[in-house]
Every structure is written in C-alpha cells, then in structure tokens.
C-alpha positions in Angstrom: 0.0 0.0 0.0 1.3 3.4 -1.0 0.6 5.5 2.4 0.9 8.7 0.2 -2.2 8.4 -1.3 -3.9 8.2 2.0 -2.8 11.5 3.3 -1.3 14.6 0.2 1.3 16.8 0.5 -0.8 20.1 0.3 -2.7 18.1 3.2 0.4 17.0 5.3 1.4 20.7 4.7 -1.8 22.3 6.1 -1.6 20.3 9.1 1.8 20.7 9.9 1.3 24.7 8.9 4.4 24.5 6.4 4.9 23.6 3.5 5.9 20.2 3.3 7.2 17.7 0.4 7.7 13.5 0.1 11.3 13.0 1.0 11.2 10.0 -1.1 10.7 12.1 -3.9 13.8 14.4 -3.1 15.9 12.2 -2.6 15.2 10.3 1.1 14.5 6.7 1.7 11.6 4.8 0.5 9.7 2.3 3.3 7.1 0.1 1.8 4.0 1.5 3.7 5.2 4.6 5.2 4.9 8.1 3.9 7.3 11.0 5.5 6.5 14.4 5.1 9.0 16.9 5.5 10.7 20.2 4.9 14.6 21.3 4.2 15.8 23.5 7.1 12.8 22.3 9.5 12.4 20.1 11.8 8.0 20.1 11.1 6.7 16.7 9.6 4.3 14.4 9.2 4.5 10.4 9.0 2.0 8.2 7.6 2.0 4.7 7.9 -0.3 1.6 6.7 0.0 -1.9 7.4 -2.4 -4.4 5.5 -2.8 -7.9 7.5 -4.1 -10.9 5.7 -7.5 -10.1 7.5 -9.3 -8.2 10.0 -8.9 -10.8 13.3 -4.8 -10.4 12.3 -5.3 -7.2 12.7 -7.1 -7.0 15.7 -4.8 -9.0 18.0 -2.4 -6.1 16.8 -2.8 -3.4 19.8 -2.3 0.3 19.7 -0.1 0.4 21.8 2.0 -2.5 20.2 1.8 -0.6 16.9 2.8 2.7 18.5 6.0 1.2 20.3 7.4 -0.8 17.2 6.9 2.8 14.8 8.0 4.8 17.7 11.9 4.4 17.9 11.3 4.7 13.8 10.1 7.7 13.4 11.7 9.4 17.1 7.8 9.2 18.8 7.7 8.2 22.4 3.7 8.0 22.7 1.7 8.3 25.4 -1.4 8.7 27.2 -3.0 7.0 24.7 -6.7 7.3 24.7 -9.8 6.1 22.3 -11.5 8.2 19.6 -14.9 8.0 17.9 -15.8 8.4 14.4 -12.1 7.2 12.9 -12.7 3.7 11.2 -13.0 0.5 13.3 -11.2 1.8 16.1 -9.0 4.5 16.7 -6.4 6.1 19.9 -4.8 9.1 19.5 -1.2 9.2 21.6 0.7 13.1 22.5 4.4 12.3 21.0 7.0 13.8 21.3 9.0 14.2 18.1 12.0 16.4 16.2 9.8 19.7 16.1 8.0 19.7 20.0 5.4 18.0 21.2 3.0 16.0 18.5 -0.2 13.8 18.1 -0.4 10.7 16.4 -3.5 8.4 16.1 -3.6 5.0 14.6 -7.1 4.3 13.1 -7.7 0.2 12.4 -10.6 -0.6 9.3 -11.1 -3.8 8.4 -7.7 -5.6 8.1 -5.6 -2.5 7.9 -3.9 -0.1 10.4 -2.8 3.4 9.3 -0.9 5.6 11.9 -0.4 9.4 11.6 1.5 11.7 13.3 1.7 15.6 13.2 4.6 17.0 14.5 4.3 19.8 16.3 0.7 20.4 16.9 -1.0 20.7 19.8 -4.6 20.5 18.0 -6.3 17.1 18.1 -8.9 17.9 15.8 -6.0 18.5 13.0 -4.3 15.1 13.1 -8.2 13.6 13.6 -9.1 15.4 10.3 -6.1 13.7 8.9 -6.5 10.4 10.1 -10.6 10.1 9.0 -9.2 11.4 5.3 -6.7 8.7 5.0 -9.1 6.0 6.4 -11.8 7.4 3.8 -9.4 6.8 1.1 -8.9 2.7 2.1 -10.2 0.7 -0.6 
C-alpha cells in the first residue's frame, strides 16, 4: 500500500502549517507502507504509515499500543497517554508524541484488516491530526 495516497502533500502541509514535500521524492528513503513528510531546514513533519494484515482478526490481535512502540523508535515518537476516539474507522487512539519539532499527536485508526498511523509533529490541535486520520481511512479501498 502506498501511504501517500492516504494523506497529500498540500494536506500533510496544512496540518503541519508549512509547507511540506515526500522525501522520497527528493531524494530520502523509501519504506514500503510509510509516507514521510517533510521540509529542508525544519524540523516540522508528518509520518503516515499503513499496514495491510491478511484479514481483520490479524489485525485485531495487533494493539495500539504495540503498533505505537514498534513505529515509535522509527520515526523518534515516544507516545503516550494514549486514549480512544470515535468516528475514525473500526477503532482509533490518539497518543501526545514527542517528536524532532515539539510536542505532536499521532493516532492510529484500524478498518477492516488494515492499520494506518499518523502523526503531526508539532501540533498541539487534536482535531487537525483527527481530520487527517478520517481522510486517510476514507481513502482505504
């Protein structure tokens, strides 16, 4: 799954309030699944991340909070306080992280047999990484 067709640039951009590019596509490293979107000479960005399992019970035995600690030392989060949110696929939690710019959000959102994870950093705004996630989760074929 390409995450960077779940969440755009313009859209990473407005969230993170700068304008933001895919690394890949200037030169950084491509992960199969992951999206990073970031900015020369700033430390703002935002990561998106999809996993496909073989079905929806596979993916269910996968907790947030095991998600969030095996993408956390990738991507420099240390999550916490994760809590549960409505109206974001299956399932969602939304964690406060701590990343290169400040303090973030991420949420990872589970429909059907895949989990997508993304994180704003910095914002302090739910609501903006919420928007985020229900767009990407919207886009899930």
């Amino acid at each position: 799954m390409d995450a960077c067709t779940l969440v755009t640039a313009s859209e990473a951009s407005a969230a993170a309030g700068a304008t933001l590019v895919n690394l890949a596509s200037v030169g950084g490293i491509a992960i199969p699944g992951a999206c990073f979107y970031g900015a020369q000479n700033s430390s703002s960005g935002v990561f998106v991340y999809a996993q496909v399992y073989p079905d929806s019970t596979t993916a269910n035995a996968v907790t947030a909070d095991q998600f969030s600690a095996a993408l956390g030392a990738r991507i420099g989060v240390g999550a916490t306080s994760g809590k549960q949110v409505s109206g974001i696929g299956d399932k969602a939690f939304e964690f406060t992280a701590n990343g290169n710019a400040g303090s973030g959000i991420a949420i990872i959102a589970f429909k059907a047999n895949v989990i997508v994870m993304i994180a704003v950093d910095p914002t302090a705004d739910p609501s903006v990484v919420e928007g985020l996630a229900k767009t990407a989760v919207g886009r899930l074929h």
